[in-house]
C-alpha positions as CSV (number, residue, x, y, z in Angstrom):
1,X,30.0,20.2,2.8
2,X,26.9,18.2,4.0
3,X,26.7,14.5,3.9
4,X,25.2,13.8,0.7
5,X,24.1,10.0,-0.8
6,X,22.4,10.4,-4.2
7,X,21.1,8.0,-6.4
8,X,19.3,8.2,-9.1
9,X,17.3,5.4,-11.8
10,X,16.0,5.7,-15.3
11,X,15.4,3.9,-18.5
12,X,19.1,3.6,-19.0
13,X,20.6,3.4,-15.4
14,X,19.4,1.9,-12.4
15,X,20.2,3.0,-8.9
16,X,23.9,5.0,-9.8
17,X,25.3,7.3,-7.1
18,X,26.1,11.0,-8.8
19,X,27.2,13.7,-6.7
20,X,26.4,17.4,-6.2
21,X,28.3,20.7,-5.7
22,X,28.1,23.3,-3.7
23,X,27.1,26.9,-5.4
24,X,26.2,30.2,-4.2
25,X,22.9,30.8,-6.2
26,X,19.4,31.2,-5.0
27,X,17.3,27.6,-4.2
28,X,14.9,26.1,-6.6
29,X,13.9,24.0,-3.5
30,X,13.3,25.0,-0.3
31,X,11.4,24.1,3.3
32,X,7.7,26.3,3.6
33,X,8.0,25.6,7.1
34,X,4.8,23.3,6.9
35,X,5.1,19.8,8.4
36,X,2.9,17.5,7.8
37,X,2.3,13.5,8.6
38,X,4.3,10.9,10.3
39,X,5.3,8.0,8.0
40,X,5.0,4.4,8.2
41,X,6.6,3.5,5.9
42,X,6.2,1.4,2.2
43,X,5.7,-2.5,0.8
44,X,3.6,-4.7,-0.9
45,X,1.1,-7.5,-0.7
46,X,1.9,-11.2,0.5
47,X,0.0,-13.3,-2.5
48,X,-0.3,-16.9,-2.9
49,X,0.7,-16.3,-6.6
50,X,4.0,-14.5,-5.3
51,X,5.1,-17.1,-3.5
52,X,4.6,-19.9,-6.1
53,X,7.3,-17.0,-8.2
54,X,9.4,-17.2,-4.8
55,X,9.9,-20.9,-5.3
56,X,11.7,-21.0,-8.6
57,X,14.4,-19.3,-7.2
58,X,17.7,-21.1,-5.7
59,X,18.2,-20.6,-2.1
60,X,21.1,-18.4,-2.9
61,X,19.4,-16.3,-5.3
62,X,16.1,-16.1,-2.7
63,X,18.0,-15.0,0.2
64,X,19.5,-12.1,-1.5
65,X,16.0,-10.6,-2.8
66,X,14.3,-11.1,0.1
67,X,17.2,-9.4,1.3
68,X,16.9,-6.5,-1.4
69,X,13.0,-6.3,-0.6
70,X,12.8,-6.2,3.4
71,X,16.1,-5.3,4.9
72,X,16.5,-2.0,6.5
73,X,19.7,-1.6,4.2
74,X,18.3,-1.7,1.2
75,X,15.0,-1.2,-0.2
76,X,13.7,-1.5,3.6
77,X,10.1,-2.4,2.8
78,X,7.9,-2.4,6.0
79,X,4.5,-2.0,5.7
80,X,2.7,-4.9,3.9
81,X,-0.7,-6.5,3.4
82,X,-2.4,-9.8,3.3
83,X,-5.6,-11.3,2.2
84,X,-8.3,-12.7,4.4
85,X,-9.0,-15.5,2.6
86,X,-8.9,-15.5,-1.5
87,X,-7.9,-12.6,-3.7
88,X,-7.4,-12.3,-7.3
89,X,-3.5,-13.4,-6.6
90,X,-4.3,-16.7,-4.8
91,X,-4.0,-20.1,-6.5
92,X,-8.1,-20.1,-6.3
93,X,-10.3,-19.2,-4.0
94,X,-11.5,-20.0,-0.9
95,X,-12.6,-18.5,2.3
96,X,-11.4,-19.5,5.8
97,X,-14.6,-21.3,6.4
98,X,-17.1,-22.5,4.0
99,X,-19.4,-24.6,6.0
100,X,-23.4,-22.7,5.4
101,X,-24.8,-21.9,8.1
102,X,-22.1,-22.1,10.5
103,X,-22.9,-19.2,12.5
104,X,-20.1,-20.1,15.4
105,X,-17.4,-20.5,13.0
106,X,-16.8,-24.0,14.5
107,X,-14.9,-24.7,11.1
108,X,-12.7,-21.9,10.9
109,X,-9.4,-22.9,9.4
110,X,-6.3,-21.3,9.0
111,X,-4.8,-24.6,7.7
112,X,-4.1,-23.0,4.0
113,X,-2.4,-20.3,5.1
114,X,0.3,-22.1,6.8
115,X,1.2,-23.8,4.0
116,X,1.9,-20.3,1.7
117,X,0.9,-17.0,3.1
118,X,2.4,-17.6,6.4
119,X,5.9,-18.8,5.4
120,X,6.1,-15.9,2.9
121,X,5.6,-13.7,5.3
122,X,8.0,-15.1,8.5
123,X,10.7,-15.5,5.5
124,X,10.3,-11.0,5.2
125,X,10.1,-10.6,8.8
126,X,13.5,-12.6,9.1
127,X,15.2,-9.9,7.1
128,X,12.8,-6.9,8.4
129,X,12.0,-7.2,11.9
130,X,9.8,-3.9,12.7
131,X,7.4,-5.0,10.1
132,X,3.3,-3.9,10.2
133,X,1.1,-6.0,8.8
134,X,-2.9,-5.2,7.5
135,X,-5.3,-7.7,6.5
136,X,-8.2,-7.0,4.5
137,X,-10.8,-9.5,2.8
138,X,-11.5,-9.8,-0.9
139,X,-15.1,-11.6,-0.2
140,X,-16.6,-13.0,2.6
141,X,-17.6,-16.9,2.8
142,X,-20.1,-17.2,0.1
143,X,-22.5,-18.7,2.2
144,X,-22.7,-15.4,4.1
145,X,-23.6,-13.8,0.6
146,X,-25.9,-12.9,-2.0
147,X,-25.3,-14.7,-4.5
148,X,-23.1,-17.4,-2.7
149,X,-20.2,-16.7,-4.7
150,X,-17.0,-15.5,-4.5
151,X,-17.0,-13.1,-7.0
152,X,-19.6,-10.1,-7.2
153,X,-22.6,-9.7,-4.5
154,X,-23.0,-8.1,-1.2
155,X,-23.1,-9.6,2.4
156,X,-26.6,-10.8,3.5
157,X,-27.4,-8.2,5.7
158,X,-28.9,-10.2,9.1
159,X,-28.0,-9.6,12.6
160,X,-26.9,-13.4,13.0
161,X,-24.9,-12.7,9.4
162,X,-23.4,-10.0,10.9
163,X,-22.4,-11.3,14.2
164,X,-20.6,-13.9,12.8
165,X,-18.5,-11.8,10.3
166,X,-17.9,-9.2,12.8
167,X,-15.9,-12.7,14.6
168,X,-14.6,-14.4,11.6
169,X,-12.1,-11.2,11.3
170,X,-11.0,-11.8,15.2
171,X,-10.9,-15.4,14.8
172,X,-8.1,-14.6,11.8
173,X,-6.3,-12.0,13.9
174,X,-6.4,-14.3,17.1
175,X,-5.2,-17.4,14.3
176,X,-2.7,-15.7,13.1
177,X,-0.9,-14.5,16.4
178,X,-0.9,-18.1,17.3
179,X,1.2,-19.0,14.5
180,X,3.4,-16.1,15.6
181,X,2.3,-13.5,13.0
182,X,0.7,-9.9,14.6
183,X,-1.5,-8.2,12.2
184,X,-1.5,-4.7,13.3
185,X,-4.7,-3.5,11.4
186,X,-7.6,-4.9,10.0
187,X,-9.6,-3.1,6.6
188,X,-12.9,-4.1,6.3
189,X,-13.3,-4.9,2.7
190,X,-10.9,-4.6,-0.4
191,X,-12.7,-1.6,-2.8
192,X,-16.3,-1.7,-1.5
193,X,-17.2,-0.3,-4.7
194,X,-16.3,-2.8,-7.2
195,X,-18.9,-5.6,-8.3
196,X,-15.3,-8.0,-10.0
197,X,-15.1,-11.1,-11.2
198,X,-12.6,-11.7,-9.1
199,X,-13.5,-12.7,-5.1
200,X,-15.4,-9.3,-4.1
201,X,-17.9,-7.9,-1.8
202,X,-20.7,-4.5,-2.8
203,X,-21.0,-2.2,0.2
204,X,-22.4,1.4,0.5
205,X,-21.2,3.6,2.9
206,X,-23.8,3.4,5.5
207,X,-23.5,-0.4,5.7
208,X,-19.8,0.2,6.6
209,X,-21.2,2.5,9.2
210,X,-23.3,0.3,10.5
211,X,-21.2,-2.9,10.1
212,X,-18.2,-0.8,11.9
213,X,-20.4,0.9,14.7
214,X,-22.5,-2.0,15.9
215,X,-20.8,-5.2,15.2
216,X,-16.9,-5.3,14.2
217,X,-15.7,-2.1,16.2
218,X,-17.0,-3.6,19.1
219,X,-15.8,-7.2,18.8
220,X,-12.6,-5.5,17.8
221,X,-12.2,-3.9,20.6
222,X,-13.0,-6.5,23.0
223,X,-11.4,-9.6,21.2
224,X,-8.5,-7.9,19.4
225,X,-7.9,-4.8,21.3
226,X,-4.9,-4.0,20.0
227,X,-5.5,-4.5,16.6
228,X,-6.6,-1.1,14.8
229,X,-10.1,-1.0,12.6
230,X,-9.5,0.6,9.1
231,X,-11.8,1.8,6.9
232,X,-11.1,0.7,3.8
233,X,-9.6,-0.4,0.7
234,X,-11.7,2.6,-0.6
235,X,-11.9,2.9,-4.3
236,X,-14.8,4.9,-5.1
237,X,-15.1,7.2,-7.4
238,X,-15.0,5.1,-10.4
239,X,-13.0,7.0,-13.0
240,X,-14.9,5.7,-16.2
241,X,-17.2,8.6,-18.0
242,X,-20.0,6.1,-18.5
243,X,-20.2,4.5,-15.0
244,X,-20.1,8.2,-13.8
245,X,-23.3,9.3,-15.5
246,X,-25.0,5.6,-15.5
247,X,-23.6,4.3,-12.5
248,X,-24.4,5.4,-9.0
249,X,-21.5,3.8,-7.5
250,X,-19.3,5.1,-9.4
251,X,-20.5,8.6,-8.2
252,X,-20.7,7.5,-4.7
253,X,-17.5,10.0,-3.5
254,X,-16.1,11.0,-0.4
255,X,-18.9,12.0,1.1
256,X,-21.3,8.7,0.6
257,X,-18.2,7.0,1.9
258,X,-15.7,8.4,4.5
259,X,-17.2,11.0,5.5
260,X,-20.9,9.1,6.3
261,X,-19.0,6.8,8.8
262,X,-16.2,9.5,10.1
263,X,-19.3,11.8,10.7
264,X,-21.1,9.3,13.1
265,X,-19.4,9.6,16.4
266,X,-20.0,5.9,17.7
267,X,-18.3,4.8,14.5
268,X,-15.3,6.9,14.6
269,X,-14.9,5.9,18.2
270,X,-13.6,2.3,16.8
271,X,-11.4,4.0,13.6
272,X,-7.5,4.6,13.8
273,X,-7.7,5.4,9.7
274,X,-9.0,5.4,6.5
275,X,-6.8,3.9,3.4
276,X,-7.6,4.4,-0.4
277,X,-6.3,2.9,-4.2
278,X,-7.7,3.1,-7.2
279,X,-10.2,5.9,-7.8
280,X,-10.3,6.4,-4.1
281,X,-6.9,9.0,-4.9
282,X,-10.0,11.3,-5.9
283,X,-11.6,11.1,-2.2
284,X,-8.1,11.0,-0.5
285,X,-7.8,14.8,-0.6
286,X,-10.5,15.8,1.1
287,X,-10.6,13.5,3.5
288,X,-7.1,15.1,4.2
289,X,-8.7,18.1,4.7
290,X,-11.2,17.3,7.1
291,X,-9.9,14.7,9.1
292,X,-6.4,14.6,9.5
293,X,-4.4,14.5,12.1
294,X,-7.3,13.4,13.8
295,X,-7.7,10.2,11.6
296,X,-4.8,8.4,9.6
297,X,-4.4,8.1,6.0
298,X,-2.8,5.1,4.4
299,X,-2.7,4.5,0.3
300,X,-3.3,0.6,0.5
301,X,-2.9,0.0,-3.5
302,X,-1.1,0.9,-5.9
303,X,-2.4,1.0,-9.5
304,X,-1.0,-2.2,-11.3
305,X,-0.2,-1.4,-14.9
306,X,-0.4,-4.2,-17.5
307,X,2.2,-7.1,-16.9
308,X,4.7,-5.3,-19.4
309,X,6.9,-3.3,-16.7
310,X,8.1,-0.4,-18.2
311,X,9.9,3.0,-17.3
312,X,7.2,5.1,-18.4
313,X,4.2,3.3,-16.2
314,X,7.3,3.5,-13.2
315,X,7.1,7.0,-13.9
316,X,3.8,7.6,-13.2
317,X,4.0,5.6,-10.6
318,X,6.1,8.0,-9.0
319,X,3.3,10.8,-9.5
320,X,0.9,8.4,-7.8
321,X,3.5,8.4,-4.6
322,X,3.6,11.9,-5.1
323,X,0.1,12.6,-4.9
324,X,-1.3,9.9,-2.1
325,X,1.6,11.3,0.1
326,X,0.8,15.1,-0.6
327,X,-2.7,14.2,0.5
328,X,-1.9,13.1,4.1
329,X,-1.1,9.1,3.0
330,X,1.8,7.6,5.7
331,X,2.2,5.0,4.0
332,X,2.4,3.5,0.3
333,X,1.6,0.1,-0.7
334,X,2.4,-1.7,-4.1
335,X,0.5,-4.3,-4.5
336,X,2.5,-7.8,-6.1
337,X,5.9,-7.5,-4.9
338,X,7.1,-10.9,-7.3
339,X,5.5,-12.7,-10.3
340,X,5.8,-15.0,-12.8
341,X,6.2,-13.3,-16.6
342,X,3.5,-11.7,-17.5
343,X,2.7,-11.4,-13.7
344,X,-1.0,-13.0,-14.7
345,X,-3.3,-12.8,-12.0
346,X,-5.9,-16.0,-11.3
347,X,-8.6,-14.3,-13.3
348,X,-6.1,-13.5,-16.2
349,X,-5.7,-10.1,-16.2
350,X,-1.8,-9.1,-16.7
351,X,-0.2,-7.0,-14.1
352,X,3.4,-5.8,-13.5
353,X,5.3,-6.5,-10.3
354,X,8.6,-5.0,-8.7
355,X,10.0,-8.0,-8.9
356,X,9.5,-11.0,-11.6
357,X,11.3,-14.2,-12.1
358,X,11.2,-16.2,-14.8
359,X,10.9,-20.4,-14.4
360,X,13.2,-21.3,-16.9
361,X,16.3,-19.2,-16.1
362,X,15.2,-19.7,-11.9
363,X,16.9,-16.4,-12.1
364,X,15.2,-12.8,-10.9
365,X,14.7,-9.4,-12.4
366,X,14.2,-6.2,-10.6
367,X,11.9,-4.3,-12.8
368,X,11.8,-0.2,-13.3
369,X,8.5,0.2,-10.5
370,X,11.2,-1.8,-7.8
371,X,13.4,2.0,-8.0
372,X,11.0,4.0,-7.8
373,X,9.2,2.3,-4.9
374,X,13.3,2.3,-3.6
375,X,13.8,5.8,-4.2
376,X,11.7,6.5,-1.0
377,X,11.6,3.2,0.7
378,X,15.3,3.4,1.2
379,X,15.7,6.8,2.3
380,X,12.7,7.6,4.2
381,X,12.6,6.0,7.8
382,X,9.6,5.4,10.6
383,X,8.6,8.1,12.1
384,X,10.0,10.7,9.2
385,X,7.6,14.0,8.9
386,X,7.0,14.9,5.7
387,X,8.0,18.8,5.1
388,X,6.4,21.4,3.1
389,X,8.3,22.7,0.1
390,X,8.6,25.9,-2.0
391,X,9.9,26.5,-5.5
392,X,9.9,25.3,-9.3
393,X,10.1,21.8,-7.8
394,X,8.2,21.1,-5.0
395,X,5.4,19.9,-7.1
396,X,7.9,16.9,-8.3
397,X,9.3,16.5,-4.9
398,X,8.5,14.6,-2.1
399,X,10.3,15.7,1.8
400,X,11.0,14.5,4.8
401,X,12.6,15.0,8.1
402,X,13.4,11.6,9.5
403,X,13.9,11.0,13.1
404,X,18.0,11.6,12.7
405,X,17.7,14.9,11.8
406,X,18.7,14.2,8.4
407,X,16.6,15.1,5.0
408,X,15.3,12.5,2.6
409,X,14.3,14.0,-1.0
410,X,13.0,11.9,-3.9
411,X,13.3,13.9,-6.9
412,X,11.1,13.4,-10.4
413,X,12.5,14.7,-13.5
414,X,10.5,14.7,-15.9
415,X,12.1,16.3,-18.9
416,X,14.1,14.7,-21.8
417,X,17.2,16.6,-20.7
418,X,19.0,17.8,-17.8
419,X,17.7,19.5,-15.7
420,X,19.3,21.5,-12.7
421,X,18.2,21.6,-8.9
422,X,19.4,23.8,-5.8
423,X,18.5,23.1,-2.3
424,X,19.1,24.9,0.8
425,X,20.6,22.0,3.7
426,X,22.4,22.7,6.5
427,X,23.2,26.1,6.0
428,X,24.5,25.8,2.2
429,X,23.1,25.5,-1.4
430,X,23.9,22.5,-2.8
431,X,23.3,21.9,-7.2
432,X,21.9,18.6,-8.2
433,X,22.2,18.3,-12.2
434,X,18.9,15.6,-12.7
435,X,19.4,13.1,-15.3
436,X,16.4,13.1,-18.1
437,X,13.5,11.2,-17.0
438,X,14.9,10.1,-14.0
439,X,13.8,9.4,-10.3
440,X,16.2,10.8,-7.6
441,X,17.1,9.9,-4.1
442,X,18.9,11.8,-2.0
443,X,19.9,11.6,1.8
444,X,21.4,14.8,3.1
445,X,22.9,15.1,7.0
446,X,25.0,17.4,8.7
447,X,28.3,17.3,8.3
């Protein structure tokens, strides 16, 4: 018989091995022969507001999550995101240089950083060592902007404005590597489409064109060169029925976004991919159909329920996986990995986490989202393919080859009962009997 490892989680069981049997019946699960993109991999955001959860824990007690977040053992998260400057997850906001009118960025600081962001992020690296990192910003100094505040407004669009934000994201990448840290991509603004009262920055899609093609690509390129330019965090459409009749940004789709700047050549020149959350998982298809392989697709973050944690928003977390991957995404990013109770954001709004611990008990609890983000993270390794399936289930199925030759399935069932599974490995049919409401991982290898 193949080498199997199975686990499965749901409401009333978290991460239990069950094992399958061999039959001699036809598959409900089979290969299509399609293959599809090369993965990344899967993580979370580095917040300020994280870190402040981090510090309640005893050493002992910190070790051993950061050791059940990042480690390639166990839940092997490797692909992770941080904020240029504030987000609605930092302590407050701030920018990395708030002196108007200081065009050569003379009082660019890192100095906050070091003090949070950066030791949250060396302290993962220690336990996952092939790590990529993104950066994106949430606003732009709020002298650079219109109205000079963090929250809502757009970029002031001058050439000497430009210039000097086209630099402030090299100065950060070049900052950063000097403390040590490589940020591997750059995303040009967090959901251009999104006027929040949290930090925030308006842009239509020919600005990004423009911004990408004539100022930041090329600084990029000559500053940074080996840092990749993203566009992204898309999240346009909006999803709301009134802001799509009354709105026009909420109607401004895949083609007012990606494709405007994939379609001009000098822009696309500059571009390794484009990443989407939030109502960008409408545009995320089709720029899968156009573009890939030529461009990469990255989900950047993940929808972020309401600070109560439970096994029914985990489930449809799992369809959001499900559907981001499907559509070309090689990577899958949740976005706070650890919170407080409540997991309230600076702003107020609840959210959940993967992770929250509590002050008072300076204890930790991995909450229902943490298995389902585990039941690929921890199966599905860099470089994996994802695979084409047939059958019943390959609509609650995700696939891979990864580089071992060996097969990584995560496995949704959705019923209230048990539900059976056959799959065609290695020359035999193996039966998987799926818990109700459950989220399955399993590993198969030759024997």
């Amino acid at each position: 018989m193949s080498n199997v490892i199975w686990h499965f989680s749901n409401e009333h069981a978290q991460w239990q091995k069950k094992n399958c049997t061999v039959v001699s019946a036809p598959a409900t699960l089979e290969e299509n022969g399609q293959r599809y993109q090369r993965m990344e991999g899967f993580g979370g955001c580095f917040n300020e507001l994280g870190y402040r959860a981090l510090s309640h824990l005893p050493n002992e007690k910190r070790t051993a999550l950061f050791s059940e977040l990042y480690s390639p053992a166990a839940a092997n998260f490797n692909v992770c995101r941080l904020p240029i400057g504030a987000n609605d997850y930092a302590e407050d906001w701030y920018s990395l240089d708030e002196t108007p009118g200081d065009y050569s960025l003379s009082h660019f600081s890192i100095e906050r950083d070091k003090h949070c962001l950066i030791p949250y992020i060396k302290e993962a690296q220690s336990f996952q060592p092939e790590m990529t990192l993104f950066a994106s910003p949430w606003s732009p100094p709020t002298w650079m902007k219109d109205p000079p505040v963090y929250n809502w407004g757009k970029l002031i669009r001058t050439p000497e404005n430009l210039c000097a934000y086209a630099e402030y994201f090299a100065r950060f990448v070049q900052a950063y590597a000097a403390e040590g840290v490589t940020v591997h991509q750059v995303h040009v603004q967090n959901e251009p489409v999104a006027n929040q009262k949290f930090p925030s920055c308006m842009w239509t899609g020919e600005e990004l064109r423009v911004f990408i093609r004539d100022y930041l690509g090329p600084v990029l390129r000559k500053e940074c060169p080996e840092t990749e330019l993203w566009l992204g965090t898309i999240n346009a459409p909006g999803c709301d029925y009134h802001k799509l009749i009354f709105d026009k940004w909420a109607t401004e789709d895949y083609d007012y976004f990606a494709n405007v700047v994939l379609s001009d050549e000098q822009a696309l020149q500059f571009i390794t991919g484009v990443s989407y959350q939030w109502g960008g998982k409408i545009a995320i298809q089709r720029t899968f159909e156009s573009w890939w392989p030529r461009i990469r697709l990255m989900q950047s973050e993940n929808e972020c329920g309401f600070g109560d944690n439970t096994w029914d928003y985990a489930l449809y977390v799992w369809t959001m996986l499900k559907h981001y991957i499907g559509n070309g995404a090689e990577s899958y990013l949740y976005w706070n990995p650890v919170l407080e109770p409540t997991g309230r954001s600076t702003w107020g709004d609840p959210q959940n986490a993967m992770v929250t611990v509590d002050p008072a008990t300076r204890n930790y609890t991995l909450n229902p989202d943490f298995y389902v983000m585990k039941s690929v993270s921890a199966i599905v390794r860099r470089g994996a393919i994802r695979l084409g399936m047939r059958g019943p289930w390959a609509a609650d199925t995700l696939a891979f080859e990864n580089p071992d030759g060996s097969i990584a399935l995560s496995v949704f069932n959705p019923y209230c009962d048990e539900r059976e599974l056959t799959f065609r490995a290695f020359g035999e049919t193996l039966l998987f009997a799926l818990e109700p409401r459950s989220v399955n991982s399993i590993l198969l290898s030759q024997a």
